[in-house]
TORLO-573208 format. One record per residue (C-alpha): y, z, x; residue in three letters. Coordinates in steps of 0.05 Angstrom, whole numbers, padded with zeros to 5 digits, always signed. Layout:
<atoms>
YZXALA;...
</atoms>
This chain:
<atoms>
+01616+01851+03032UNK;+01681+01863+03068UNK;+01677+01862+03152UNK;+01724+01897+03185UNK;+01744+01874+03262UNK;+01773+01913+03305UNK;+01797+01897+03377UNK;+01799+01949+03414UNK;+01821+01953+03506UNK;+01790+02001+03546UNK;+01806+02005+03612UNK;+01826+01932+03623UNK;+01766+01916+03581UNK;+01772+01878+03506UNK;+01713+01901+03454UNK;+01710+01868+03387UNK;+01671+01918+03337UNK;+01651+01891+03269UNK;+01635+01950+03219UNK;+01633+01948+03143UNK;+01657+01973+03092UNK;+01630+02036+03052UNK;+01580+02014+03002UNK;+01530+02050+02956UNK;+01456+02040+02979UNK;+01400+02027+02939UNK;+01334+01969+02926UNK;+01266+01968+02891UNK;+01219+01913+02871UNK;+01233+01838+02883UNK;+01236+01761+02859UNK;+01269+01715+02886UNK;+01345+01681+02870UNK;+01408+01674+02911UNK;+01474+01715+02907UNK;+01531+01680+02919UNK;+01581+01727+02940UNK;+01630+01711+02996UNK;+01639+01755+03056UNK;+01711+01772+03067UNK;+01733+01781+03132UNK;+01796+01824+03150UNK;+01821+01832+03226UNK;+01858+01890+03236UNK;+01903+01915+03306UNK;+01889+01987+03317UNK;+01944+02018+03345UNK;+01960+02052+03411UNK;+01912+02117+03413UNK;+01891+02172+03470UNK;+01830+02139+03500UNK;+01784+02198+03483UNK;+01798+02186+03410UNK;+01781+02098+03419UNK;+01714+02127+03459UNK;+01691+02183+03392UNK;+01712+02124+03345UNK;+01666+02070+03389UNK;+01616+02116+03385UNK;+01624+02137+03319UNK;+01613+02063+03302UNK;+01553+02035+03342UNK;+01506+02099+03301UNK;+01453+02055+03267UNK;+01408+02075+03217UNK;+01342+02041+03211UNK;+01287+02031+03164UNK;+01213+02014+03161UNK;+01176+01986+03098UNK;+01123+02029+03078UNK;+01090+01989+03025UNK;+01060+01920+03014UNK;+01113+01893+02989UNK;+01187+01915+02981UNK;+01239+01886+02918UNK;+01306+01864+02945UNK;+01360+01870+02893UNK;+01433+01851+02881UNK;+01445+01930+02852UNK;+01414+01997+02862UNK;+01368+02002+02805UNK;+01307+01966+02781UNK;+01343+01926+02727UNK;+01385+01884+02771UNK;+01366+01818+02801UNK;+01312+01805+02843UNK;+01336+01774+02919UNK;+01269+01777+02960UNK;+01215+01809+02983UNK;+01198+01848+03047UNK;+01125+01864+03082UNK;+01100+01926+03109UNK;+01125+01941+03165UNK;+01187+01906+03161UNK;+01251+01940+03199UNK;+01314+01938+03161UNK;+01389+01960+03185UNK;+01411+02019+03133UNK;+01490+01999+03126UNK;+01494+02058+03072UNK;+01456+02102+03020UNK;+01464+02139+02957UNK;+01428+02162+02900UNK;+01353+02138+02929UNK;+01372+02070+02948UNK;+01387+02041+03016UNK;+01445+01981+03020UNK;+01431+01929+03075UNK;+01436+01865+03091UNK;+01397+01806+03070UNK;+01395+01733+03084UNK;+01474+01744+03101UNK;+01486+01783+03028UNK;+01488+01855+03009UNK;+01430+01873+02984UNK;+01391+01942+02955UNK;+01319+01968+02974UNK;+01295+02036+02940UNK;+01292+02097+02990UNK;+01226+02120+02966UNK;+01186+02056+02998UNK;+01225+02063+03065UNK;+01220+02112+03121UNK;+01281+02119+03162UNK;+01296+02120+03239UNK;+01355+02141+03272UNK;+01380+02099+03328UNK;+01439+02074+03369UNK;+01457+01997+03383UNK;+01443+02011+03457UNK;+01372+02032+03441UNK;+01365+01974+03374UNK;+01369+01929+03436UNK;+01309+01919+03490UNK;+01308+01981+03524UNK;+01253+02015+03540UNK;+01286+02084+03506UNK;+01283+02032+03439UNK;+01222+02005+03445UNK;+01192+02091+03448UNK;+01237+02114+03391UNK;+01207+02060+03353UNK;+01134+02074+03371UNK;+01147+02145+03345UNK;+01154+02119+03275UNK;+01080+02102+03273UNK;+01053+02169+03297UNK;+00993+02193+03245UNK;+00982+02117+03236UNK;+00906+02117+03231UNK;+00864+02077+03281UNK;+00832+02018+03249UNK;+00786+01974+03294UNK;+00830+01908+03299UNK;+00887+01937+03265UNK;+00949+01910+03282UNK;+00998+01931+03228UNK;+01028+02000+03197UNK;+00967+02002+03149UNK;+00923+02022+03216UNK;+00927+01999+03296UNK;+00880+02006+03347UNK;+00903+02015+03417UNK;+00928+01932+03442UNK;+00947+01920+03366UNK;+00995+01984+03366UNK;+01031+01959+03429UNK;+01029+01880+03400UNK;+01062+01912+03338UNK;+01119+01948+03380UNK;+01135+01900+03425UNK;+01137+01843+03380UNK;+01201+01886+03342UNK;+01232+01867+03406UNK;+01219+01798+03417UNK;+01156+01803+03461UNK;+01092+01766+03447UNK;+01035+01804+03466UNK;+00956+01780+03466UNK;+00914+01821+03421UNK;+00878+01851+03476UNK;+00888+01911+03533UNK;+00861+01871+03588UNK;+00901+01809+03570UNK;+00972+01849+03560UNK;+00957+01877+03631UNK;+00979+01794+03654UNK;+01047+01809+03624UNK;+01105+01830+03650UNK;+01116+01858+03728UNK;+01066+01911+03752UNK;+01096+01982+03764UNK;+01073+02035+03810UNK;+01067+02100+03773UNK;+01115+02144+03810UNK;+01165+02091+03790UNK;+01148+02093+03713UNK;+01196+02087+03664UNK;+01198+02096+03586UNK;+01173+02034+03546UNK;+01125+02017+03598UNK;+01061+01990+03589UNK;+01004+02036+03620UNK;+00934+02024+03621UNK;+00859+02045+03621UNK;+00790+02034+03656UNK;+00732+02079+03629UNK;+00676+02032+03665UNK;+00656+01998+03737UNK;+00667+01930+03689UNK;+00731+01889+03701UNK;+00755+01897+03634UNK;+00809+01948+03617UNK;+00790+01987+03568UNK;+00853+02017+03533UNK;+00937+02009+03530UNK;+00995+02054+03507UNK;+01064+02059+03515UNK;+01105+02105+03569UNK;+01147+02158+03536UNK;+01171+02195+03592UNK;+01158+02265+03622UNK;+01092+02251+03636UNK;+01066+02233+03570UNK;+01045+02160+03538UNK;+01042+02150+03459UNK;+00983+02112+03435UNK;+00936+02096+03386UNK;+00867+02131+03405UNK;+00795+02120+03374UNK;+00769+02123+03302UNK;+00782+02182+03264UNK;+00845+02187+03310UNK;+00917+02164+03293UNK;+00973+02142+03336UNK;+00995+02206+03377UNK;+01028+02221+03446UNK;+00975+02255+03503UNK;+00990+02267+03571UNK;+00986+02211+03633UNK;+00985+02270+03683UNK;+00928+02321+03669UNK;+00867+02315+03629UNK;+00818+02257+03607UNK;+00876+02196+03614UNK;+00898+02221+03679UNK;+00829+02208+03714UNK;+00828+02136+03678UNK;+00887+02108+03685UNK;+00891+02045+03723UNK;+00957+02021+03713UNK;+01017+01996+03684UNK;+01074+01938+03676UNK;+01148+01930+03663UNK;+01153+01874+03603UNK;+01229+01897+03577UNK;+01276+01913+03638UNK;
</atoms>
């Protein structure tokens, strides 16, 4: 796979963008052997260009396309069909970076090679690199892939969540261990008044005079919170500001800043 590098100053500032190269994209089932191709790596000195061209180019550039496996398990493969080696194996559930795509197969990148997954087993996201990293705008856009995810009591992956497994799901795509549990997640992360909330914060729920909390979602924004209901419900967004949730919400933390 061939890196390109640019350096690129903007307003006194130096930014180092690595993109690659244009690829065909593709994967299916999976085994498991090592490739051995070498990453080249080129550096190349754009030249002197009107800043609002640099600024569409950066942008351009940081677009990320993302995946999520929607099977048990996922082949990796050295080409885009079924008849080329088997690299690996991904899980259900498992979020991939699209680098390109073409005839039903995704490229990405695996264990540091270029690797193939078929398009039929994945389900794509759009994103940017400013939301792929721990923002609460990333951490909502990601939640949204798992809408009409049935509730399943103790559920805790894309097969079926209930409501503290949905949120440990989510938040551990961004590095954030969570207990299995609404009351428990309540002890994480810095308590936020809800005037001040902001998307990809936690909120929570007391239906009862016990000390328990009783349920957990995630903040969207606009007065509405995403979240993984009751049986016979899936994951869905309702409103924090009228209605049943309004009257039992109890309140909420910050865990990604």
């Amino acid at each position: 796979m061939k890196i390109i590098r640019k350096t690129l100053l903007i307003a006194g500032f130096s930014s180092v963008l690595l993109c690659s190269a244009a690829f065909a994209a593709e994967v299916e089932i999976a085994v498991n052997d090592q490739n051995t191709e070498e990453t080249v790596q080129t550096e190349i000195q754009t030249e002197a260009q009107p800043q609002e061209n640099i600024l569409a180019e950066i942008i351009e550039q940081t677009t990320v396309k993302k995946g999520i496996v929607t099977v048990d398990i996922l082949n990796v493969r050295s080409g885009p069909t079924t008849e080329t080696e088997i690299l690996g194996k991904l899980s259900l559930g498992t979020t991939v970076e699209i680098l390109s795509e073409g005839e039903g197969w995704y490229e990405i990148n695996f264990d540091s090679k270029v690797a193939y997954i078929c398009g039929e087993y994945v389900r794509v996201v759009g994103s940017t690199m400013a939301e792929s990293q721990n923002s609460g705008i990333g951490i909502v856009e990601y939640a949204k892939t798992f809408l009409g995810t049935p509730y399943a009591y103790g559920g805790n992956t894309p097969r079926g969540f209930d409501c503290s497994g949905f949120v440990q799901y989510v938040m551990a795509n961004f590095g954030v261990t969570m207990p299995h549990s609404s009351h428990d997640q309540y002890s994480i992360g810095v308590r936020v008044e809800k005037s001040q909330l902001m998307p990809g914060d936690l909120v929570f729920f007391k239906y009862s005079s016990s000390y328990r909390l009783n349920h957990v979602g995630i903040y969207v924004g606009n007065g509405n919170f995403i979240h993984s209901p009751v049986p016979g419900q899936a994951v869905k967004i309702d409103s924090l500001t009228t209605g049943y949730f309004s009257y039992y919400y109890y309140g909420a933390t910050r865990v990604i800043k």
